[in-house]
C-alpha positions in Angstrom: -11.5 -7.1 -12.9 -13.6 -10.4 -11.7 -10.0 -12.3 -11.9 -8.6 -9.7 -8.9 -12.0 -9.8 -7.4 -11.7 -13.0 -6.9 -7.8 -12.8 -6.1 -8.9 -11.0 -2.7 -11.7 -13.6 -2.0 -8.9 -16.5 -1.9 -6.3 -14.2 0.1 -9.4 -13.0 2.9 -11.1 -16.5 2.8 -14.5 -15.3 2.5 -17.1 -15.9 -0.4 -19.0 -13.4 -3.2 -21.9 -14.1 -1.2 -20.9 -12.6 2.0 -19.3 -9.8 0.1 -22.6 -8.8 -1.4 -24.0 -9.6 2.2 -21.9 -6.8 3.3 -21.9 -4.7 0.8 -25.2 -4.4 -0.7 -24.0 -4.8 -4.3 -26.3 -8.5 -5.8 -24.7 -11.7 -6.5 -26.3 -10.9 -9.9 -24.4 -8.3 -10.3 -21.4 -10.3 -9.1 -22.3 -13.2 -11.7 -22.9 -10.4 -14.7 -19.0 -9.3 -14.4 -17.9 -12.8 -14.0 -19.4 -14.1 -17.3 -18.8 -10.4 -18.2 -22.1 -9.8 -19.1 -21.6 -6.4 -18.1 -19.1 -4.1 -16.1 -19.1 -2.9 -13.0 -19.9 1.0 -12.3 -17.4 3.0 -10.5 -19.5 3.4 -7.2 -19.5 -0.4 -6.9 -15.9 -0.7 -7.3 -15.2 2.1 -4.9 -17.5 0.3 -2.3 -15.2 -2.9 -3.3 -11.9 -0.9 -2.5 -13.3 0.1 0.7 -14.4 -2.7 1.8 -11.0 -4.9 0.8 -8.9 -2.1 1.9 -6.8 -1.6 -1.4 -6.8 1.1 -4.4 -9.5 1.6 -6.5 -6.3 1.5 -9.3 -5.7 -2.3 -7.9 -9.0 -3.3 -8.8 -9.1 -1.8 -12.1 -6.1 -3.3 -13.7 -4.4 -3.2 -16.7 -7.4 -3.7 -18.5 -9.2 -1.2 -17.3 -6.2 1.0 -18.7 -8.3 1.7 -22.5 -9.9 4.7 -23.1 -13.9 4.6 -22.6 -16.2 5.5 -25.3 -18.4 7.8 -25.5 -22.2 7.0 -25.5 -24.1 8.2 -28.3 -25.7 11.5 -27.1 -29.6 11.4 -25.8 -32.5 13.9 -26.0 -32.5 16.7 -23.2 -29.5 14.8 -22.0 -25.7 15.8 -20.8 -22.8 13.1 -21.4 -19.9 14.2 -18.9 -17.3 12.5 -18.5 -16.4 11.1 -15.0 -12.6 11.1 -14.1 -10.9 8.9 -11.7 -8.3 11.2 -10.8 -7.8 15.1 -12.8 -3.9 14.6 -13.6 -2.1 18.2 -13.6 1.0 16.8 -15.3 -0.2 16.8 -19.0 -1.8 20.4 -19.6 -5.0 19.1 -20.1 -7.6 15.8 -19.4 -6.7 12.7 -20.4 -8.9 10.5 -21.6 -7.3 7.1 -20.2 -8.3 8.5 -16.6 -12.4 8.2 -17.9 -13.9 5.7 -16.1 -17.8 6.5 -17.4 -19.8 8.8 -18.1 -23.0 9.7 -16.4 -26.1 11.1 -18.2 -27.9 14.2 -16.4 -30.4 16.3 -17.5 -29.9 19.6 -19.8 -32.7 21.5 -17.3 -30.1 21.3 -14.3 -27.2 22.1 -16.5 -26.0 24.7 -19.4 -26.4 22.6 -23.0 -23.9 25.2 -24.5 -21.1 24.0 -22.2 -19.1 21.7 -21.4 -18.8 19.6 -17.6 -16.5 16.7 -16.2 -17.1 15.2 -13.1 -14.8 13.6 -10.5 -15.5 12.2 -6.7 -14.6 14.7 -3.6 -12.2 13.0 -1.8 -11.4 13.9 2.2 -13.5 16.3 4.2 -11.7 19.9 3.7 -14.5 21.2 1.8 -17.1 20.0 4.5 -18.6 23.7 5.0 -19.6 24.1 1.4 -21.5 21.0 1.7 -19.0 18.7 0.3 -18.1 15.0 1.4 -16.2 12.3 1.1 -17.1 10.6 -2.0 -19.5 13.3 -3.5 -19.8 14.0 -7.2 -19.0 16.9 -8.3 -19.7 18.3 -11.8 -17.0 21.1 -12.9 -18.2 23.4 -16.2 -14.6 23.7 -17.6 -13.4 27.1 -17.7 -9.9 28.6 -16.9 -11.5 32.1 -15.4 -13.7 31.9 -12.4 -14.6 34.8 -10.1 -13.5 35.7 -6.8 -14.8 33.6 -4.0 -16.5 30.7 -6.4 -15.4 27.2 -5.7 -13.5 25.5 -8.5 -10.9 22.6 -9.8 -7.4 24.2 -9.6 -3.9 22.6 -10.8 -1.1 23.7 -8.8 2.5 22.7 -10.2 2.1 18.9 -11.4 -0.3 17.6 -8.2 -3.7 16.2 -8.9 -6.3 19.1 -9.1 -8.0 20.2 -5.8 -11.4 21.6 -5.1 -11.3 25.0 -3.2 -12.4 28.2 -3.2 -10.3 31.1 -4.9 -9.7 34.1 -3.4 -7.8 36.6 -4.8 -6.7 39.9 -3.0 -6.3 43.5 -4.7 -2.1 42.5 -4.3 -2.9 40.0 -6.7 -2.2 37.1 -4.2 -4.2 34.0 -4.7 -5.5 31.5 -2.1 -7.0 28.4 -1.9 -9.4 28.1 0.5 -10.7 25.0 2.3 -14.0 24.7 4.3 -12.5 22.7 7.0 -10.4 24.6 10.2 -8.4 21.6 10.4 -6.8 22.8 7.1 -4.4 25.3 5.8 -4.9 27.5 2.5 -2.9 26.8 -0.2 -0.8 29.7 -1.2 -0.1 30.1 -4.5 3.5 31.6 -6.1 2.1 32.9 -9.5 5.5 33.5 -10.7 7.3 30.5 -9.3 4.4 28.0 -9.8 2.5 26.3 -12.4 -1.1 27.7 -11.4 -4.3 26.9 -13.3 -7.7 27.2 -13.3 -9.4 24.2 -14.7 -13.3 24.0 -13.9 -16.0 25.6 -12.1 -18.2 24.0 -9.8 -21.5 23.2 -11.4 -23.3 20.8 -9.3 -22.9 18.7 -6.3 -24.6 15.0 -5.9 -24.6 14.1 -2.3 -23.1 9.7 -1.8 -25.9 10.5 0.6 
């Protein structure tokens, strides 16, 4: 990752130091993933992306493509994993897409169940009190009840977070909490519609 890193410093002309400058993140931080001494956390590349301008995928590279282990599990402690993107294609979660996990407490969430997390991404879920760049923390499920707010597949796309409703003529909707955006209609018989999670918990970027 340090190799692209530095990649974009030659191409804008500017230094790690004013990039931390601007970005909050250290110059120790900066020097730990150049002698990779450690690896940078997802919220530090995201910053990165933004502030180059380019895909959080382009910073990652191909060797950021292995699957990320597990950490050992920790006393009145959740490991969930933390997805870059929830792919719809494969039928299920795929582990190449982890990039960490992230440790929360068991008093805030159900021990007996099982969460992934992923970051919201745009504003159509503003009026459930969910922003750009929010984690959220999905208990996986495939059955959720009517008006709860969820992770949905629909056909092959990358799952969306909305809120299900489901009228007594058994047509489903996907609702945003945004006016500038439409539902999403869903064609049970002529789509590939699943439920995939229910959400938990929401961690404000804020």
């Amino acid at each position: 990752m340090y190799e692209i890193f530095e990649k974009l410093l030659n191409e804008r002309g500017i230094t790690a130091y004013r990039v931390s400058k601007d970005t909050g993140i250290p110059t120790s931080s900066l020097t730990d993933w150049k002698k990779k001494r450690s690896k940078p956390k997802f919220k530090n590349m995201k910053i990165l992306a933004d502030y180059f301008n380019v895909p959080i995928s382009y910073l990652l590279g191909e060797e950021n493509e292995k699957v990320i282990d597990k950490p050992e599990k920790k006393e009145h402690q959740i490991q969930i994993p933390l997805y870059a993107r929830l792919s719809c294609g494969t039928g299920g979660f795929v582990d190449e897409d982890i990039i960490e996990y992230i440790s929360l407490p068991d008093t805030i969430l159900k021990p007996n169940k099982e969460y992934f997390a992923n970051y919201a991404k745009g504003d159509s879920m503003i009026g459930a009190g969910i922003n750009d760049g929010d984690l959220l923390v999905f208990e996986k499920t495939n059955v959720l009840d009517n008006g709860s707010i969820g992770a949905f597949c629909v056909d092959n796309e990358e799952a969306v977070c909305k809120r299900i409703r489901k009228s007594e003529q058994g047509l489903i909707m996907l609702l945003p909490a945004n006016e500038k955006y439409d539902p999403i209609i869903v064609d049970v018989e002529n789509t590939c519609f699943r439920i995939v999670g229910k959400l938990a918990l929401v961690i404000s970027k804020r």
